[in-house]
RODO-2510 file (C-alpha; in nm, 4 decimals, decimal comma):
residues 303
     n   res          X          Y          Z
     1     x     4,8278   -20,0664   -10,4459
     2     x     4,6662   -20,0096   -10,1047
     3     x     4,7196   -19,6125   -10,1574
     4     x     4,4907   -19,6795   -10,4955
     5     x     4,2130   -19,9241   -10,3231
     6     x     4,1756   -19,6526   -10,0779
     7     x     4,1417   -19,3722   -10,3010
     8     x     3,8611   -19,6361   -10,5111
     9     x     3,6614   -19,6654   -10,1579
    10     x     3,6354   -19,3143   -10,0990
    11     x     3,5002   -19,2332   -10,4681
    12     x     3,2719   -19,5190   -10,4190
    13     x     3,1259   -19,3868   -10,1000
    14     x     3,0989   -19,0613   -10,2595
    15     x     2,9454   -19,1392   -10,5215
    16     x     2,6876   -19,3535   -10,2713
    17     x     2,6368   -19,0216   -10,0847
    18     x     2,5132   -18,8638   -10,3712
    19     x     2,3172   -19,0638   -10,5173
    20     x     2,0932   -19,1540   -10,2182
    21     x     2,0258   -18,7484   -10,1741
    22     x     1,9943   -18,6973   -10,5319
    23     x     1,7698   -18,9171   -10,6447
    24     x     1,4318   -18,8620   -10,4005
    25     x     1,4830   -18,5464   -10,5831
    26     x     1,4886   -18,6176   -10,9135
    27     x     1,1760   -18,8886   -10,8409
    28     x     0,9434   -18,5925   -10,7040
    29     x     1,0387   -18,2833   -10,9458
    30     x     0,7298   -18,3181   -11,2441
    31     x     0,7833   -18,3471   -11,5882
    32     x     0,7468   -18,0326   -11,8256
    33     x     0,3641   -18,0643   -11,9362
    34     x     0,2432   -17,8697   -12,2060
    35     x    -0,1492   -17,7447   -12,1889
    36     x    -0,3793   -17,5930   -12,4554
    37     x    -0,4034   -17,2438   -12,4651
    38     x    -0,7395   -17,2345   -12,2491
    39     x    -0,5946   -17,4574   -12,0390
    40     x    -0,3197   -17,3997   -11,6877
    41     x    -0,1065   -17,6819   -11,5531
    42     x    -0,2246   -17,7944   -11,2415
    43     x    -0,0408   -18,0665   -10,9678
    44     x    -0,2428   -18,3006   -10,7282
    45     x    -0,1360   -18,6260   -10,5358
    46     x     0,1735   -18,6069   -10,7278
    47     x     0,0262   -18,5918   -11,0487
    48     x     0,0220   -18,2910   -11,3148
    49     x    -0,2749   -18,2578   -11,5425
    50     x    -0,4298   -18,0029   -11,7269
    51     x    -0,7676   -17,7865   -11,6284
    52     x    -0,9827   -17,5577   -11,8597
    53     x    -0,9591   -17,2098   -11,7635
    54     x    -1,3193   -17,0275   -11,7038
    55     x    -1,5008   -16,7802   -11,9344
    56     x    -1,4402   -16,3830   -11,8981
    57     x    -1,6369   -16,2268   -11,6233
    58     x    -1,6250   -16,5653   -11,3927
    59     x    -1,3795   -16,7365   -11,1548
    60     x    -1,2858   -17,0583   -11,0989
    61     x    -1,4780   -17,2298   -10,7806
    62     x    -1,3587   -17,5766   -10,7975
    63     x    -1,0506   -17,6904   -11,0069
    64     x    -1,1064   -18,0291   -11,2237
    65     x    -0,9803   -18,3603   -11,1434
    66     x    -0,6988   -18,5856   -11,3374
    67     x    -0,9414   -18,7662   -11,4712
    68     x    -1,1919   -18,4554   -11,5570
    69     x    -1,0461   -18,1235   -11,7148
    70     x    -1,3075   -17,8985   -11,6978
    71     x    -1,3331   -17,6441   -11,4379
    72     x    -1,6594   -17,5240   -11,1692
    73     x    -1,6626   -17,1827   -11,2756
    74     x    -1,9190   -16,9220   -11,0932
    75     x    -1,9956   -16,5447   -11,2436
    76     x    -1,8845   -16,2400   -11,0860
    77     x    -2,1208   -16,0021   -10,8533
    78     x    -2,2178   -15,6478   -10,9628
    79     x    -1,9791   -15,4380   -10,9216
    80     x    -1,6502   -15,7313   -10,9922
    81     x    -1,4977   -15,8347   -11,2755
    82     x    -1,2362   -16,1105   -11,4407
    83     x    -1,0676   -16,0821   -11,7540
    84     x    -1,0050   -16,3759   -11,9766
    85     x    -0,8122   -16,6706   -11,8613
    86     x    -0,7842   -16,5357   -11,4974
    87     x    -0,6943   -16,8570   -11,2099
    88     x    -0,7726   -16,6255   -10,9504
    89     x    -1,1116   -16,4565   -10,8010
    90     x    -1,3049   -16,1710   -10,8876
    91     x    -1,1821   -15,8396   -10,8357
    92     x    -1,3915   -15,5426   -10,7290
    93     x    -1,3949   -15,2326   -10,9741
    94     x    -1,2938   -14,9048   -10,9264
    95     x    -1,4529   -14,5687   -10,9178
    96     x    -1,3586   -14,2391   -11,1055
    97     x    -1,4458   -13,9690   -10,8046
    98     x    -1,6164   -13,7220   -11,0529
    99     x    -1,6036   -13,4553   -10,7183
   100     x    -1,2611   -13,5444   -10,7779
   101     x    -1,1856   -13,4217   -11,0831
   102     x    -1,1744   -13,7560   -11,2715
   103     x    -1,2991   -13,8314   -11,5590
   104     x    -1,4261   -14,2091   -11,6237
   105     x    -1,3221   -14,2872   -12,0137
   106     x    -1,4992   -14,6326   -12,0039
   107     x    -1,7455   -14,8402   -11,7689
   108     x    -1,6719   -15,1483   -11,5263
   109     x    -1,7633   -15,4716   -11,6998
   110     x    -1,7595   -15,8410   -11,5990
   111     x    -1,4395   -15,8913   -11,7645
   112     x    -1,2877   -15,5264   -11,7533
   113     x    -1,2166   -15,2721   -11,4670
   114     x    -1,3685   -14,9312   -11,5275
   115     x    -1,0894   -14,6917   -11,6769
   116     x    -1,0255   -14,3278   -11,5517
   117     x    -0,8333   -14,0216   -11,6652
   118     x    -0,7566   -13,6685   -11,5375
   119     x    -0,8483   -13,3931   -11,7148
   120     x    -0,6059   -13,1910   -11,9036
   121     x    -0,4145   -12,9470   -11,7070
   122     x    -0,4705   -13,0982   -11,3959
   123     x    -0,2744   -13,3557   -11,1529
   124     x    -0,3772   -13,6980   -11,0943
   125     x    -0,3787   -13,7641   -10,7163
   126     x    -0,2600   -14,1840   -10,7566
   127     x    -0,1755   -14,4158   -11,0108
   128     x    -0,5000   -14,5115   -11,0973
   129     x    -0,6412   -14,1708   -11,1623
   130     x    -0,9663   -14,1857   -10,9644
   131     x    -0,9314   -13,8272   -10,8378
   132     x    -0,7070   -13,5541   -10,9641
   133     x    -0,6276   -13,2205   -10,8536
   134     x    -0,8175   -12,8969   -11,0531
   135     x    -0,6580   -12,5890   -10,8720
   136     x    -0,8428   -12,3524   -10,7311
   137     x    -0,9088   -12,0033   -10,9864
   138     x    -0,9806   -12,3298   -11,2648
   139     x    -1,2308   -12,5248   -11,3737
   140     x    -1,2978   -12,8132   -11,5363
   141     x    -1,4716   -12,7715   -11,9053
   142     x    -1,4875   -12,9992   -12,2060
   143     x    -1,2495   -13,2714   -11,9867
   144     x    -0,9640   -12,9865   -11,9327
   145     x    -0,8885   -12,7549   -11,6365
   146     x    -0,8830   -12,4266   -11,7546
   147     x    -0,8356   -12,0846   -11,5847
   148     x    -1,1827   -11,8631   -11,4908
   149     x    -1,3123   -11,6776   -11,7306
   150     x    -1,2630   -11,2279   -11,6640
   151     x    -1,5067   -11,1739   -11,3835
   152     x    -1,5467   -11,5094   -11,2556
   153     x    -1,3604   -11,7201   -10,9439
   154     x    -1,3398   -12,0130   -10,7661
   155     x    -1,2158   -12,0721   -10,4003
   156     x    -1,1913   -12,4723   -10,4036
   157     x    -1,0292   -12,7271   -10,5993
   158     x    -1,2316   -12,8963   -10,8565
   159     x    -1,5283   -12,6665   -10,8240
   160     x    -1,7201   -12,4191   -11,1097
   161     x    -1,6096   -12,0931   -11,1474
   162     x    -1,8308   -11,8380   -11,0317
   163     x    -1,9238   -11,4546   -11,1317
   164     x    -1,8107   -11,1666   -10,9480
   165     x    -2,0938   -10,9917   -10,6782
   166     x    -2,2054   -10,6380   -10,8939
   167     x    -2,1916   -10,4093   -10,6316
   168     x    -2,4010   -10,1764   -10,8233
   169     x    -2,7044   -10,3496   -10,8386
   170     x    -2,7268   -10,4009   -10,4427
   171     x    -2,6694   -10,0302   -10,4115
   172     x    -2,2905   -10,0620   -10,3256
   173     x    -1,9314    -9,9368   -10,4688
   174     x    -1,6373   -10,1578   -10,5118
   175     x    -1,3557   -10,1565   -10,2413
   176     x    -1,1208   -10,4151   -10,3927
   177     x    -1,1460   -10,5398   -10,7032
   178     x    -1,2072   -10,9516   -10,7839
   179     x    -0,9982   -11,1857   -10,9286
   180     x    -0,9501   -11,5658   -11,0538
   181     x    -0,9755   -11,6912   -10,6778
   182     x    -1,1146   -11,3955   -10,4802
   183     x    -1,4700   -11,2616   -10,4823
   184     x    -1,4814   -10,8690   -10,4935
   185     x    -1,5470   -10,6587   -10,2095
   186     x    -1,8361   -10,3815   -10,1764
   187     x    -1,9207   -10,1458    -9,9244
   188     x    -2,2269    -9,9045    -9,8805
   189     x    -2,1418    -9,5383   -10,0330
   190     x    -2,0802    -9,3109    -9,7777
   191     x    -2,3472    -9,0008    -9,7498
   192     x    -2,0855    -8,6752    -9,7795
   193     x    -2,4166    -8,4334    -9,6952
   194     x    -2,4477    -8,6662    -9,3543
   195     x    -2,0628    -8,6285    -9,2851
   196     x    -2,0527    -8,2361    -9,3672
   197     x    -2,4054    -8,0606    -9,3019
   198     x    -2,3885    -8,1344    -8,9575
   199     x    -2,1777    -7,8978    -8,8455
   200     x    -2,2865    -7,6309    -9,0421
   201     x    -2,6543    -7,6777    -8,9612
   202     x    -2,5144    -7,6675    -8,5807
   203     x    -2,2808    -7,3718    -8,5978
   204     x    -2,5990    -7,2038    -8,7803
   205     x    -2,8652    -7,3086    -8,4897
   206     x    -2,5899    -7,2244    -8,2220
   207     x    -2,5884    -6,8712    -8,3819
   208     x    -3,0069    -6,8591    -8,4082
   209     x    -3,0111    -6,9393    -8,0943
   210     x    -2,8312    -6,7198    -7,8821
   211     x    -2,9259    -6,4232    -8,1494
   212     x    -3,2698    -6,5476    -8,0019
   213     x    -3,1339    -6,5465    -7,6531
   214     x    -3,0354    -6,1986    -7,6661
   215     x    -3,2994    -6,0677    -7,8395
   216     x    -3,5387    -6,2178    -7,6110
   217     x    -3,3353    -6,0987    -7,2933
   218     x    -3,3339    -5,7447    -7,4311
   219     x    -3,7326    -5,7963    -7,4499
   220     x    -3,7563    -5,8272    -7,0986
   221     x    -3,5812    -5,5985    -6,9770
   222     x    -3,7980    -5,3299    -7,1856
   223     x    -4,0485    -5,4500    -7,2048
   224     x    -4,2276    -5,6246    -6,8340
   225     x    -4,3687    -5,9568    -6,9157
   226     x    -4,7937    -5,8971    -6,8646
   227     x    -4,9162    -6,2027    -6,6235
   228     x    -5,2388    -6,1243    -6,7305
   229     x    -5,1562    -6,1993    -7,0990
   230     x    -5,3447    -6,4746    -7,2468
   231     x    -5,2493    -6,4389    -7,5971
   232     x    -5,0791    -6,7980    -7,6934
   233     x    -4,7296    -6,8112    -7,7476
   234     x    -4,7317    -6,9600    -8,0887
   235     x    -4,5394    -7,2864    -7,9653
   236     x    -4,8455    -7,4981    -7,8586
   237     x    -4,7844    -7,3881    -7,4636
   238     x    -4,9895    -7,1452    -7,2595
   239     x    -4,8532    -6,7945    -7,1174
   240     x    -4,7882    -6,7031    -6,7783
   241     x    -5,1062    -6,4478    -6,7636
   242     x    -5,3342    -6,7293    -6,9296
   243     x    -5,1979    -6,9479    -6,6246
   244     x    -5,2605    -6,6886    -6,3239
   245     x    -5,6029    -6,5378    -6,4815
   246     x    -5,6946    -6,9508    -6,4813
   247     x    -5,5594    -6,9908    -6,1368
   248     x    -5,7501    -6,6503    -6,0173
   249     x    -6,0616    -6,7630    -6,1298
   250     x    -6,0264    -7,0881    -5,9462
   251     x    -5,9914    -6,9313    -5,6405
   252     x    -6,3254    -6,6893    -5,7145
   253     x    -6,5190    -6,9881    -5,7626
   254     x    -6,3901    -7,1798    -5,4724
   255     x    -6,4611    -6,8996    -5,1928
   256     x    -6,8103    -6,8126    -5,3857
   257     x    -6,9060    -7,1534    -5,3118
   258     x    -6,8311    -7,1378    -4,9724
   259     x    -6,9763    -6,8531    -4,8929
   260     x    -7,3317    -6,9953    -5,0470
   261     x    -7,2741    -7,3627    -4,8328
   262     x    -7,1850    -7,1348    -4,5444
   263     x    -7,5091    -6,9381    -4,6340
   264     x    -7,7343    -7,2444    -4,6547
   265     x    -7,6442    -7,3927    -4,3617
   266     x    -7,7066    -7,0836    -4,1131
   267     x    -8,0373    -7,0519    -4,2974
   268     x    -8,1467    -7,4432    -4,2026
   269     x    -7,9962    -7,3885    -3,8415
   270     x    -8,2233    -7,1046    -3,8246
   271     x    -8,5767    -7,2616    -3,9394
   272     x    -8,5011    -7,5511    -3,7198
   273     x    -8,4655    -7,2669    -3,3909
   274     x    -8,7837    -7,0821    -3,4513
   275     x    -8,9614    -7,4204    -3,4892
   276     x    -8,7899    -7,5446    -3,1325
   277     x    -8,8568    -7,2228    -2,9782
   278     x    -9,2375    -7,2486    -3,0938
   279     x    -9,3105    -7,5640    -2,9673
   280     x    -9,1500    -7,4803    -2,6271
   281     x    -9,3998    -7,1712    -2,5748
   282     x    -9,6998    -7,3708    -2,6806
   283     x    -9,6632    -7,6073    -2,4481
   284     x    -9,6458    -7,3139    -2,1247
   285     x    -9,9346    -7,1819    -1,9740
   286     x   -10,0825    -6,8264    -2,0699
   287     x   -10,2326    -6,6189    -1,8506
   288     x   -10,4733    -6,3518    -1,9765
   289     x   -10,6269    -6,0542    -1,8406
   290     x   -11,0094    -6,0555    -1,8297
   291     x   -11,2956    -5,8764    -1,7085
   292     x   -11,4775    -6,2488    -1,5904
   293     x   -11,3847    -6,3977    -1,2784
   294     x   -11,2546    -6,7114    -1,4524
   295     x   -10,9773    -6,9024    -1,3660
   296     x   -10,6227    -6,8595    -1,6086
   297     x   -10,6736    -7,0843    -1,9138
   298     x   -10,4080    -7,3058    -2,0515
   299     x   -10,3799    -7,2560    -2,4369
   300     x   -10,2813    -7,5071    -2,6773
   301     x   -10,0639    -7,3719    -2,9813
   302     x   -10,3345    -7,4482    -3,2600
   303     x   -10,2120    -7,7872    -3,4550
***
């Protein structure tokens, strides 16, 4: 009998235990409460109620009260949005990068995000497709990414194809020829009667020349060159006899007019001594013979 009081005790305390942990629990955790279908279940000061949900294209600023269901809703800023029975705020909208490659199918709204796609034949470069990958020798037309056209390229990634350069019309040939990502290469045409006349035209004046050379040489020694030549040479220059008659009759002139200053001066040296000497015997006494007894007379020189 003891064993089984014992045995009663420690189910009894047990079962105590339990309970006292147990039931707190059970006392807090809500009821199940069901909400119209514009409504959300919300919990506050222990109590669970039911608030309206806001309109598309708003979010809820203030939620409602036990005694009050409706919510404070505000609208959404440019450039946001909310869908339909959203609890949370407004979410900004996305961009399709058109630079990018991608391709916006639809707008951003107040209560829809803006929707992008990649063209066909490309790569998107995320989930969300905002910018996609067009390779480069493609380019995007009618929303696909096609290959460049014959004669046309494109160096970049989402860029326009472009023609080829026409070496022709700058005056140019081709080097090496284009293709869907590389321009083609011209170069000016090379002149072949500058690469090969040269030498010809020089081994031809190298000849004139010293057949000149040796014509001229055998000239001279025939015939003496005449310094007194003053025939021109035919090459703009004067001769050696045009040279020494000009130099000759430099030298005639110069000693002709020296002789004529020379001349000059001895003849004004000479008038000024005859009128010195004049004066000087004018001024002496003369003594004349005479028949009279007079004295010798002094004679003036007459004025």
């Amino acid at each position: 009998m003891k064993r089984n009081w014992s045995f009663v005790l420690e189910m009894a305390a047990g079962f105590y235990i339990r309970l006292t942990v147990l039931l707190p629990l059970l006392v807090h955790v809500p009821s199940t409460l069901s909400c119209g279908p514009n409504q959300y279940p919300e919990l506050s000061d222990k109590k669970q109620f039911c608030c309206d949900f806001c309109a598309a294209g708003q979010q809820i600023s203030d939620i409602c009260t036990f005694h009050n269901a409706a919510s404070k809703c505000t609208d959404c800023k440019d450039q946001y949005y909310n869908p339909k029975n959203a609890r949370g705020y407004c979410k900004q909208c996305m961009t399709c990068y058109k630079d990018e490659g991608s391709i916006e199918i639809s707008p951003c709204t107040k209560s829809s995000d803006a929707v992008c796609a990649c063209p066909e034949g490309s790569t998107p470069k995320n989930e969300r497709n905002t910018a996609c990958r067009c390779d480069q020798g493609k380019e995007i037309v009618n929303n696909k990414c096609q290959p460049c056209r014959s004669g046309y390229f494109s160096t970049i990634e989402n860029s326009v194809c472009r023609p080829w350069t026409d070496c022709s019309a700058k005056g140019e040939t081709v080097v090496e020829t284009g293709s869907a990502t590389r321009d083609v290469k011209c170069t000016k045409p090379k002149n072949v009667t500058v690469d090969i006349l040269p030498s010809a035209v020089t081994s031809t004046q190298t000849h004139s020349i010293q057949g000149r050379k040796a014509t001229t040489l055998q000239s001279t020694r025939n015939n003496p060159p005449d310094i007194f030549n003053t025939e021109p040479t035919g090459n703009g220059s004067l001769s050696w006899g045009t040279l020494a008659f000009i130099l000759i009759g430099s030298t005639l002139l110069s000693i002709s007019a020296g002789i004529i200053i020379t001349m000059i001066i001895q003849a004004i040296r000479k008038k000024r001594n005859r009128g010195f000497i004049r004066v000087q015997r004018c001024k002496l006494p003369v003594q004349e013979e005479s028949t009279s007894s007079d004295t010798s007379l002094a004679k003036e020189c007459p004025a």
